[in-house]
Every structure is written in structure tokens, then in C-alpha cells.
C-alpha positions in Angstrom: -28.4 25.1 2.7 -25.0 25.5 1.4 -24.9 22.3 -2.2 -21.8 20.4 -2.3 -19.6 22.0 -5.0 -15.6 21.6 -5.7 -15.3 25.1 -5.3 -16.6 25.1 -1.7 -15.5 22.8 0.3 -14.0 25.4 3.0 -18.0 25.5 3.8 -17.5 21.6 5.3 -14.5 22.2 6.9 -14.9 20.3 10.4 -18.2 18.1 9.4 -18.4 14.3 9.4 -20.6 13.6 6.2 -21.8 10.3 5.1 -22.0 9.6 1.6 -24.7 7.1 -0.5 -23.6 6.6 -3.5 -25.6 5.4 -6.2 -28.0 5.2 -9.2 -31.0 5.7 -7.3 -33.4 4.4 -10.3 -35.2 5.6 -8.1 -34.6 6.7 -4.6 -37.3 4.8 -1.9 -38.2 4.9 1.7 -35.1 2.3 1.8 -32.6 4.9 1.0 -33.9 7.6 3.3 -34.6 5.0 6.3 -31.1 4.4 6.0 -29.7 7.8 6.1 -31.9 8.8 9.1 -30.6 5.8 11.3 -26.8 6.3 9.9 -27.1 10.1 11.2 -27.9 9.0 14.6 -25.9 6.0 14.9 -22.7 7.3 13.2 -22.6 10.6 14.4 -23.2 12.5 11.0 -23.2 16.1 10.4 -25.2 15.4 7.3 -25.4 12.4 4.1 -24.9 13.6 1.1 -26.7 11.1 -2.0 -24.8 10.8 -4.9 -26.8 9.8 -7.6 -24.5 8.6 -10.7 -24.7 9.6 -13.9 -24.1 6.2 -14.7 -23.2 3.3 -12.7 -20.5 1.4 -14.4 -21.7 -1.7 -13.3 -25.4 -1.6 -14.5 -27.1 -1.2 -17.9 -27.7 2.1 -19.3 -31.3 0.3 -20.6 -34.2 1.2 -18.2 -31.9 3.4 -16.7 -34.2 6.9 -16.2 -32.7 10.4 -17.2 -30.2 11.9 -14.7 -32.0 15.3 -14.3 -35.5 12.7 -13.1 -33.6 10.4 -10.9 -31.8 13.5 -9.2 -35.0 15.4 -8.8 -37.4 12.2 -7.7 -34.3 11.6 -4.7 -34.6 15.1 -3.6 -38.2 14.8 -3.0 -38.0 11.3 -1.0 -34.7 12.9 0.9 -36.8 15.6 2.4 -34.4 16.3 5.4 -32.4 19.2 6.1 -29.7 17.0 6.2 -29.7 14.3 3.9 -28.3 16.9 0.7 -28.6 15.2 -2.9 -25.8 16.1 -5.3 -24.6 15.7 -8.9 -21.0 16.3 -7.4 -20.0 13.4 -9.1 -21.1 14.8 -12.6 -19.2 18.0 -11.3 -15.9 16.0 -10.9 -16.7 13.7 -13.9 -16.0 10.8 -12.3 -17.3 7.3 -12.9 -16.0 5.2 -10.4 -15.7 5.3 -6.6 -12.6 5.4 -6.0 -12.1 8.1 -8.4 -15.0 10.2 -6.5 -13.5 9.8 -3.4 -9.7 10.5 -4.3 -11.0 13.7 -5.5 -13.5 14.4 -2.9 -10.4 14.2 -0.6 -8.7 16.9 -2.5 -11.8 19.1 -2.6 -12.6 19.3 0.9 -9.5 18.5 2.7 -11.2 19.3 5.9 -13.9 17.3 5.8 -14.2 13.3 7.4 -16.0 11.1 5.3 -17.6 7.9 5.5 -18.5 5.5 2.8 -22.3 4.3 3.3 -23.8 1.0 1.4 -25.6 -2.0 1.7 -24.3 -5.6 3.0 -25.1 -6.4 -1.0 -21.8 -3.9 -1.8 -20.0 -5.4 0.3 -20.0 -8.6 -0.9 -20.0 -7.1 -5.0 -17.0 -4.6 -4.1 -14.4 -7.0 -5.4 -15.8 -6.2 -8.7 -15.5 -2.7 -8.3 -12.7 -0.8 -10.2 -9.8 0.1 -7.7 -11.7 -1.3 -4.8 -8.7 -1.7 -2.2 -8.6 2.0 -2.6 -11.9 2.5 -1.3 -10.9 0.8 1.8 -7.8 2.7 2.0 -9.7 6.1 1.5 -12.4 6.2 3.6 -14.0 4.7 6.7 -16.9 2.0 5.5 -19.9 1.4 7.4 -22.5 -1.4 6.1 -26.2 -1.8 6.1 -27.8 -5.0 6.3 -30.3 -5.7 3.5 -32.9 -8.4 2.7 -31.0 -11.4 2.0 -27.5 -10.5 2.9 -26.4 -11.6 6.4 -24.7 -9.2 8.7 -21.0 -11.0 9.4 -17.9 -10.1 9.5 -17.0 -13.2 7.1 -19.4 -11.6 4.4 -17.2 -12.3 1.1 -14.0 -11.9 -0.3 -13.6 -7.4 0.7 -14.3 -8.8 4.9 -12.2 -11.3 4.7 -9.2 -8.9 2.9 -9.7 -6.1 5.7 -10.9 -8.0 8.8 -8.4 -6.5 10.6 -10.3 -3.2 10.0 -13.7 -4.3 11.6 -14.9 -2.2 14.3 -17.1 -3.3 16.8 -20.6 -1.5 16.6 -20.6 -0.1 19.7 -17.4 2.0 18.7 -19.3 3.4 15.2 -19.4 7.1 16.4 -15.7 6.4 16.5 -15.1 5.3 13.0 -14.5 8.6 11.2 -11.5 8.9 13.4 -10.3 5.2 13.0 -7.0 4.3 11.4 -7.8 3.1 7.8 -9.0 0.6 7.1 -11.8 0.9 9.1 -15.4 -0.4 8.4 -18.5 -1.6 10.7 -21.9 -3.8 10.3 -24.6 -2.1 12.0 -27.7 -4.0 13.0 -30.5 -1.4 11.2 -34.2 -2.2 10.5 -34.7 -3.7 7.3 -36.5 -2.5 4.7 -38.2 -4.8 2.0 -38.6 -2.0 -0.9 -35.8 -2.3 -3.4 -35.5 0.2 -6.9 -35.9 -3.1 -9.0 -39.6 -3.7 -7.0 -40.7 -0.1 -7.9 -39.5 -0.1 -11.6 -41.4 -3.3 -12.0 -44.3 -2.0 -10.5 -44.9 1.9 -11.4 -44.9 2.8 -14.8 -43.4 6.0 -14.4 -39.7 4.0 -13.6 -40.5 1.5 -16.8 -38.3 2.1 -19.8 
């Protein structure tokens, strides 16, 4: 299996990849449910997990080391196709919209599509350049304990309604006109990365 590297992105020329972004402090059954039903339902060549260095947005305290959070994910990917990078270390980016900007530059012939929770969606306001992210990439959203699964889901829904696409088009969305996003109707999954820190000691800071 060929790693996602800036030097060679002529080896994903042609694929539709989904991308996870996150801390994953530490990647669950959650993450990789996820993935397996966004393959099917969207189409996907593969996902790739980026696991941050650091998520601007959350504490570096109780954070665990980057080389253990990238290791434990690629034990819970376990799929041919679900690939987990440090591509964002690579590029030295911090932010999403960074990531993406370059990941366009990098592998020009490559579709992407911007995977997260219904929780994002409603906290993307608060992330740095966030228009951009719409304006980049294709968005398809998860639903997650909690968060209902509407269009009218905060303040980034209501800016780029006019970008929803129906569900039963979302094997179309890498080809959509941006902006382009979707809700699809997955199985929930109770296990969140703040349960398992609290409960197994090897996650506690």
C-alpha cells in the first residue's frame, strides 16, 4: 500500500479519497464504523485519517504523544483502505484549510471529500478560514450522539444551504459544484475519545 506523501501524489491520480481529520486521542470503533459506511455510501476509493499533531482548538494537556496516537489508529483502522497518515505533519500545517489548500496542490488529480461529525458542523464557525473549507472541498456529515441531523444545524448550514445535497445523490458529491455538503443518516455510535481517556489508564495524562 502506497502512504500518502507530497511527493507522490501522481500514485492517487483518478481516486475519490475521503479524509478524517483529527486528533484521534485515541481512535475507537466510532472512527472506523464511520469510515466503513462512508466507503460504501460515498463511493470512496479509500479514507485517509489524519491524525494532528495538534488540534488548534483543544489543549495540548492530556493530549498523548503523536508517534502513540498515530500508531494506536493504525491498529483500530485495520482496513486496506482506510490509510492513516502524518501528511499533515509532512506539510506542517495546523489548520484545515491550510491542509486542504495544499493537499489540492499535491495531488491535483485527486477528488476529495471532507469527512466529520454533525458536532463539526455546528463548531466550524470557529474554525480558522472556515468558508474556505466549504469552498475547497465537498463536505459530507456524520450524525453523532446528541447532534440532530438537519439541514438547519447552526450557523455553517445555514451560510451554505444552497450547497445541501440530498442523500440519495451522495455518490455524486465529489463531482458537485462547490459548495457541496450532505447529512447522511449512519448508525450511531455511543463511544467517544473523552469516554475512553476517562476510563483506560493508558489515554490518562
Amino acid at each position: 500500500m502506497i502512504r500518502p506523501h507530497p511527493r507522490n501524489g501522481s500514485a492517487f491520480a483518478g481516486l475519490t479519497i475521503g479524509l478524517l481529520g483529527g486528533s484521534f486521542n485515541p481512535a475507537h470503533e466510532g472512527h472506523r464504523d464511520m469510515s466503513l459506511y462512508a466507503l460504501k455510501r460515498l463511493g470512496l476509493d479509500q479514507i485517509w485519517w489524519l491524525v494532528s499533531p495538534q488540534n488548534p482548538l483543544k489543549p495540548t494537556r492530556g493530549m498523548a504523544p503523536f508517534a502513540d496516537r498515530l500508531a494506536h489508529a493504525s491498529r483500530i483502522a485495520h482496513h486496506p483502505r482506510l490509510i492513516v497518515t502524518d501528511i499533515e505533519a509532512q506539510l506542517g500545517t495546523r489548520y484545515t484549510a491550510d491542509t486542504l489548500r495544499l493537499l489540492a496542490r499535491k495531488f491535483p488529480h485527486t477528488r476529495f471529500i471532507w469527512l466529520m461529525g454533525a458536532d463539526n458542523l455546528r463548531q466550524i464557525p470557529h474554525w480558522q478560514n472556515w468558508r474556505a473549507i466549504f469552498a475547497s472541498v465537498p463536505i459530507a456529515v456524520f450524525r453523532r450522539p446528541a447532534y440532530p441531523a438537519g439541514r438547519g444545524l447552526g450557523k455553517a448550514a445555514i451560510r451554505f444551504g444552497k450547497g445541501w445535497t440530498p442523500p440519495s445523490q451522495a455518490r455524486l458529491l465529489a463531482r458537485k459544484p462547490l459548495p457541496a455538503w450532505v447529512i447522511l443518516d449512519n448508525k450511531l455510535n455511543p463511544i467517544s475519545a473523552t469516554k475512553l481517556r476517562k476510563e483506560d489508564p493508558e489515554w490518562q495524562a
